[in-house]
N, C-alpha and C positions, 0 to 999 in steps of 0.2 A: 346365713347358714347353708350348710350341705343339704344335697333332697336326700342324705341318709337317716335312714328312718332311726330316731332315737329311741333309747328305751324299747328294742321288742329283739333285739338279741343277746345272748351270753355277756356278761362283764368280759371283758381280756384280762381285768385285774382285778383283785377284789381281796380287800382286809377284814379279815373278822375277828371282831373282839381285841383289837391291841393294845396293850396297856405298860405303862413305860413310869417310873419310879426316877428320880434322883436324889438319894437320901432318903429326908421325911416330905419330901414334894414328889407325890404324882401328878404328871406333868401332860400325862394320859392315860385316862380312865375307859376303859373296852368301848375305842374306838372302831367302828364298823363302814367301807365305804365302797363302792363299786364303780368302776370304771370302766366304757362302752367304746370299742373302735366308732368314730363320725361323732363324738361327745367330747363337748370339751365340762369338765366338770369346774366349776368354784370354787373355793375352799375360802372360807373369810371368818374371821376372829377376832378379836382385843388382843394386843400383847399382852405373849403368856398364856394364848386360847392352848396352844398345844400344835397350831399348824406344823412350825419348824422339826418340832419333834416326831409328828407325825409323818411329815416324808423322809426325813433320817430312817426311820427305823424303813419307809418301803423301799430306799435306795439301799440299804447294806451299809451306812454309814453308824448307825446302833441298832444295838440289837435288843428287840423286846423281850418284855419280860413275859410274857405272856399272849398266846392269842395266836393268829394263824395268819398267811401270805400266800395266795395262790393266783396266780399266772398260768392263762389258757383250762384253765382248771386243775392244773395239777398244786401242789401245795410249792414250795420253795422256801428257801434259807439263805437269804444271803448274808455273810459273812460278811462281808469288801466291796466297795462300789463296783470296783472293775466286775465282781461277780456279777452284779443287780446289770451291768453293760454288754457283759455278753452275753444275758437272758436276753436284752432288749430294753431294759427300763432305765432311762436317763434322767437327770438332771441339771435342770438349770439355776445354779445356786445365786442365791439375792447377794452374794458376795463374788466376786468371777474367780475360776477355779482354773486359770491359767499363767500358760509362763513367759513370764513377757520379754527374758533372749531369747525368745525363739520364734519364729518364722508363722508366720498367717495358718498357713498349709500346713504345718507342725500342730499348731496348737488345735487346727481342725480334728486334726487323725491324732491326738496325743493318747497316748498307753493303747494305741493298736500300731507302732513302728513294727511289731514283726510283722505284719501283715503286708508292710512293704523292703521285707528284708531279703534278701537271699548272699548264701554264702558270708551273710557276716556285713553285707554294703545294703545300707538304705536307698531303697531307690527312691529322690527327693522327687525326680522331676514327675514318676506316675501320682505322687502324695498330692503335687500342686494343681497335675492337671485331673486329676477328679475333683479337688477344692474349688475347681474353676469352673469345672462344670456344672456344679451345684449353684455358686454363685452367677453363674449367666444365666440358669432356669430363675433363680430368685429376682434377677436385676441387681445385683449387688457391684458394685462400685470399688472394690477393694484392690488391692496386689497382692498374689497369693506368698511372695516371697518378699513381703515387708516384715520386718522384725515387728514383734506385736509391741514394746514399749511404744513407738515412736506413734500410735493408734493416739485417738482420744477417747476416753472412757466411756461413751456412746457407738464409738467402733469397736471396740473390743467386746462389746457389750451382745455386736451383731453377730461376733466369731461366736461367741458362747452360745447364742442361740440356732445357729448354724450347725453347730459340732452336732446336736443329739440325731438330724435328720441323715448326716453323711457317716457316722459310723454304724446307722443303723442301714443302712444300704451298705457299707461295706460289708459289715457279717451276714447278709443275705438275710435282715430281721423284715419281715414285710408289715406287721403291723407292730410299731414301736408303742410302749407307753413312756411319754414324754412327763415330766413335772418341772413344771415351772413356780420358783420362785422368787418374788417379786422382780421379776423383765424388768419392767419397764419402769424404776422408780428413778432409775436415771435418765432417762429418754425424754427427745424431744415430743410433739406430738406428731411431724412428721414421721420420727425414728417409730414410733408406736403405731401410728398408720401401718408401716411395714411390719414390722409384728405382728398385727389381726394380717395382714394378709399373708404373712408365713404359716400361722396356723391355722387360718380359714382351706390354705393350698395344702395343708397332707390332712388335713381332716377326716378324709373318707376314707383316710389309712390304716391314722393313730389312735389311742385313747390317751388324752390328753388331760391332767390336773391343772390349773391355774390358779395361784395364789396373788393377791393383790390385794392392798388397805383403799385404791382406787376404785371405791363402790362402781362407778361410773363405767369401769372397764369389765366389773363383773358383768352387771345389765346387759354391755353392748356384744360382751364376747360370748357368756358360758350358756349352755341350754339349762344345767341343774346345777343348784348351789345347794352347798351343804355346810351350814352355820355350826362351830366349836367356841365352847365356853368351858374356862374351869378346867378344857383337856376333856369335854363330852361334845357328842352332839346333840344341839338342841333345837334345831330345824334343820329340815330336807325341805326345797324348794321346786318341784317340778317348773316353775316357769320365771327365771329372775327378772325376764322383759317387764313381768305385768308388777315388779315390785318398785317403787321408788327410793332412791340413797336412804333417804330419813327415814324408811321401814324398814331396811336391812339394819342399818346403824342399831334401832329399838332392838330386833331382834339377835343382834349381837351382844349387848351390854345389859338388855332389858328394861330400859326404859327409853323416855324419848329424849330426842337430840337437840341439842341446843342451841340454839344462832349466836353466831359472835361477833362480835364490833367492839372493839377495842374505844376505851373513852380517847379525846384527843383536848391536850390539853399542853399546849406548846408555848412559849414564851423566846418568842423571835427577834426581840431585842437584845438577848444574850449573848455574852461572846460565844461563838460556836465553838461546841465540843469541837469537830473537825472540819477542818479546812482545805482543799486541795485546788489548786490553780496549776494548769496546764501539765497534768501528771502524764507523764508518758513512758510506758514500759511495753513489753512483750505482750501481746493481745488488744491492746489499746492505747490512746493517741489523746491527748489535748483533754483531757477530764477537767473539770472544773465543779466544784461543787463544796455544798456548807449543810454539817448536820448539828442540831442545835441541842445541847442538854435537855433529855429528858422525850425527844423526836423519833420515832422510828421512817427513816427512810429509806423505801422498797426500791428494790433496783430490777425489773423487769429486761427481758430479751430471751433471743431464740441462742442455742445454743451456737457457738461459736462468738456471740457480740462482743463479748472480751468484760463479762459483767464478772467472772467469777476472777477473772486475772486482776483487776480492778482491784478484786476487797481480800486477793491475799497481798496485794501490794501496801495496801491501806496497813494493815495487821504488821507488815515488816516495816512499815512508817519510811516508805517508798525507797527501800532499800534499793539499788542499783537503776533506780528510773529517774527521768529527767522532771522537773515542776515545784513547784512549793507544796509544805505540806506542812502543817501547823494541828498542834491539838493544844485547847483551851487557850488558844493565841500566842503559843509560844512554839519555835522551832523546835521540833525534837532532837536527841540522838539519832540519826538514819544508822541504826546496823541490824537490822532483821528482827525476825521474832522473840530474840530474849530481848532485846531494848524495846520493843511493843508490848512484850508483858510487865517489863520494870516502869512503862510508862501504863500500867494498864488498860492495857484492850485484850481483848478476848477473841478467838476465833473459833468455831466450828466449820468444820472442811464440808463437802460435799459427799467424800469417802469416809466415813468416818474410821470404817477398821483398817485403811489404807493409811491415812493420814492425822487419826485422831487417837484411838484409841490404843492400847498395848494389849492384848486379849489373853494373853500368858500372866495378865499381872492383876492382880486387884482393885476393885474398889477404891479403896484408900491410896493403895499406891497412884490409880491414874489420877486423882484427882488431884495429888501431891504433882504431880511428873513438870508441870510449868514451874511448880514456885522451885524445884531442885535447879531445871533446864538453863533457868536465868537467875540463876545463884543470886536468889532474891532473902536474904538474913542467913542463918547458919545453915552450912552446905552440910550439917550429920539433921539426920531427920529424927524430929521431935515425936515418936511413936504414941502420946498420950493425947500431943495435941491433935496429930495426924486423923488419931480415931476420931478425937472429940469433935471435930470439922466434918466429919463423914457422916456421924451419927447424925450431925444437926442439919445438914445437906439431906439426908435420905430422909427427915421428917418434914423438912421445909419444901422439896421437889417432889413429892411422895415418890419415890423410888422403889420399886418391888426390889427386895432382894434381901437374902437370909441374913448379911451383914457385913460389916466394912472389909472382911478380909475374903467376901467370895468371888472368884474370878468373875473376873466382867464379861467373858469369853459365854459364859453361861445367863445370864440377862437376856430379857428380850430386846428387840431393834428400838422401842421405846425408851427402854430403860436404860439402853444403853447411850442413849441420845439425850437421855436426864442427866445421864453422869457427864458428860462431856460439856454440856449448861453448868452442871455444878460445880464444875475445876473451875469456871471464872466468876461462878457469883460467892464463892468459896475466898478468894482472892482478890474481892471489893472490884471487878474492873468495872471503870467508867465508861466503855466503848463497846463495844460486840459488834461486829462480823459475824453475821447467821448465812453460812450459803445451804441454802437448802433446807433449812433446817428440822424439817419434820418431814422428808425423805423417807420412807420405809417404817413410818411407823400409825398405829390406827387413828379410829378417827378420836377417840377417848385422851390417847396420849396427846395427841393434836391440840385438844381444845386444855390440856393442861400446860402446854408449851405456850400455846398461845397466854393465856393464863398469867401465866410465868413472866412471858416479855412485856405484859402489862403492866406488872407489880414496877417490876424492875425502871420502869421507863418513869413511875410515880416517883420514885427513889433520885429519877433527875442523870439516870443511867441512858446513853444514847444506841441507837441500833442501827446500823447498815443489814439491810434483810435483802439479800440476793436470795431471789424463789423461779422456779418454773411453773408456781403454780399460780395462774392471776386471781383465783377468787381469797385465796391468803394473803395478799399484797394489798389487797383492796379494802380486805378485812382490818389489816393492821397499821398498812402506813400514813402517816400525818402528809406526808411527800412521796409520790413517785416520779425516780428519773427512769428514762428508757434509752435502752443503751442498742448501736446497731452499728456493726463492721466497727467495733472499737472508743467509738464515740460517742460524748449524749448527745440524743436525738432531741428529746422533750423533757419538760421537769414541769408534773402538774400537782399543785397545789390541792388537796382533799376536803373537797363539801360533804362531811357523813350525811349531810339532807340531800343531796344532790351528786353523788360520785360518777366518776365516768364509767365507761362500760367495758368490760375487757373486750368487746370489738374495738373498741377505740383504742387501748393498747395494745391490738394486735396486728393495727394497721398502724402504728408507730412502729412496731417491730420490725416485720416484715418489708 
């Protein structure tokens, strides 16, 4: 930390009493929170605490219904993000809120182009070279005039994080308040290295919020945490160092935490669910590998190993890559994801609102959207059975949500990662593809996901579990292969009396 002295000056920001309705769901209840330039403050919940809604309303993205917003002390209203941007107060959205034709340096300075306008002509090349100079004070590694598709989701991830410090230098803001929402859920821990040291570097500038379900990241990053439940707060923490995960986790949900280990119970004489010999596509090389009905097998690596290219290849049942590829010992159709659903497998992406979910559409409808995609029985949709599948999903997955027809868009990160589980176990699939798959959501939901892939694995259902996180991989799999520049490295066998150590699969990684 900063030698800036916390707690003994003015808030730069400070909410009192806000409270926020969605129908018959208040979703925040006169929430009250103060935030100190050289502070970086916590913010930690259960899906559904109210975090989300809580910085929407201090971004200008919704508006409360009640309660008050004051910056530097004076009161404010923001209307519109851009407003809440030309006060000073940014956002780093757990979803990336950029545009990806468009250029590094673009996306840095986006919605302040007049600020490099005259006479009608953007000037690109001043846009890049203040992007650049930001980026060489940070160390950052990029091209300011690379189109942001061609990024990978960890690079784009650094532009998003970058933007709130360079447009608050552009507007002459000297002490920004920055809000961060879930950074780092995509991130290596490299990429997250550089993060604590982005924000540890304007620290004695900013007043900085921090949201994360990464207990671990609270401890190490925030000076004061402030615990929401229900859409209240129900602890203020002066010192998160001196707390432990399984103390905050208590005082999150209100009771204590539970250890998980998944039973393991594998029958390796079977013919295997799937089979791959010498699979080779875009990110990865020469794969070889067998997952056995009813087996969860973890697929560990640093980001780039080609572990996530891997298991959307598997899911299109190695559509346009070279190798053998067999499920339940038979060669499949190779034509992509609708003959991987008509052969049942399931995938959950890494992106879920990128590449899972439809957030303009409902419940029911997402859960429907595979068996329509792969014109799996009648292409006009059964709307009694459609419900009747929803209802029995949202009691089976416990799913928060008012009911089959409320936009998914409005669900927590949890529950929205229920639903996306329950399009395939809705749809009988034998196989799952998890990349990630409890990503951005808490530690409650976690242990219900995990839960879930238990059940399902009794049932004799198989799982490829690509994670970046080792102590979930450890927890779950019967097998871990470790995957490095494309290739398996290792594939070790799981002693739940005796398991290895994620040092030890992280010197297979690396």
């Amino acid at each position: 930390m900063t030698d800036t002295a916390v707690g003994t000056t003015q808030p730069l920001f400070e909410a009192r009493s806000l409270t926020k309705s969605f129908g018959p769901v208040r979703a925040v209840k006169s929430v009250s929170i103060q935030s100190r330039v050289g502070e970086v403050l916590g913010l930690v919940g259960e899906n559904g605490a109210g975090k989300s809604t809580l910085l929407n309303m201090i971004s200008g993205t919704t508006e409360p219904d009640s309660g008050e917003l004051l910056l530097g002390g004076q009161e404010v209203n923001f209307r519109t993000y851009q407003e809440a941007t030309q006060r000073g107060v940014f956002r780093i959205f757990q979803h990336q809120a950029l545009v990806p034709n468009l250029s590094v340096a673009a996306n840095v300075f986006l919605a302040q182009e007049s600020k490099f306008t005259r006479f009608g002509v953007l000037d690109s090349k001043r846009m890049r070279r203040l992007t650049q100079d930001i980026f060489d004070e940070l160390g950052i590694e990029l091209r300011t005039d690379t189109e942001l598709s061609t990024l990978k989701f960890a690079e784009r991830q650094v532009v998003e994080i970058v933007r709130s410090l360079a447009q608050a230098r552009l507007l002459g803001i000297e002490h920004p308040v920055i809000l961060y929402d879930e950074p780092t859920s995509a991130l290596s821990r490299e990429q997250i290295e550089f993060f604590f040291g982005f924000v540890r570097k304007i620290q004695p500038n900013a007043a900085q919020v921090f949201v994360s379900h990464r207990l671990e990241e609270i401890i190490e990053l925030c000076d004061r945490m402030i615990v929401l439940k229900d859409g209240e707060v129900v602890s203020v923490q002066d010192d998160p160092h001196a707390l432990s995960e399984t103390r905050i986790h208590e005082l999150m949900v209100g009771r204590k935490a539970e250890a998980y280990n998944r039973s393991h119970h594998v029958d390796y004489t079977q013919t295997p669910r799937l089979e791959v010999e010498g699979l080779t596509g875009e990110g990865f090389a020469d794969v070889s590998l067998r997952v056995m009905p009813g087996e969860v097998l973890g697929i560990a690596g640093v980001v780039g190993s080609g572990k996530s290219e891997f298991g959307r290849a598997v899911f299109e049942l190695g559509k346009g890559v070279e190798g053998r590829i067999e499920i339940d010992g038979k060669a499949p159709e190779r034509d992509g994801s609708r003959a991987g659903i008509r052969a049942r497998l399931g995938y959950v992406p890494t992106e879920r609102h990128k590449d899972g979910l439809v957030l303009g559409m409902s419940v029911a409808h997402n859960l429907s959207l595979p068996e329509i995609g792969a014109a799996i029985g009648s292409p006009v949709i059964n709307n009694r059975k459609e419900t009747a599948n929803t209802k029995k999903a949202i009691t089976e997955l416990g799913i928060r949500t008012p009911g089959p027809d409320t936009l998914v868009s409005s669900l927590s990160g949890g529950n929205q990662q229920k639903v996306l589980l329950a399009r395939w176990t809705t749809l009988g699939s034998r196989l799952l593809v998890l990349d990630n798959p409890t990503n951005g959501v808490d530690v409650g939901a976690k242990a219900e996901i995990y839960r879930l892939i238990e059940s399902l694995t009794e049932t004799g259902v198989s799982v490829v579990l690509i994670s970046d996180d080792l102590p979930e991989i450890l927890a779950l799999a019967d097998r871990i292969v470790v995957m490095k520049d494309g290739q398996v490295r290792t594939t070790t066998d799981i002693d739940p009396a005796n398991p290895p150590s994620e040092v030890e699969l992280v010197a297979a990684m690396v």
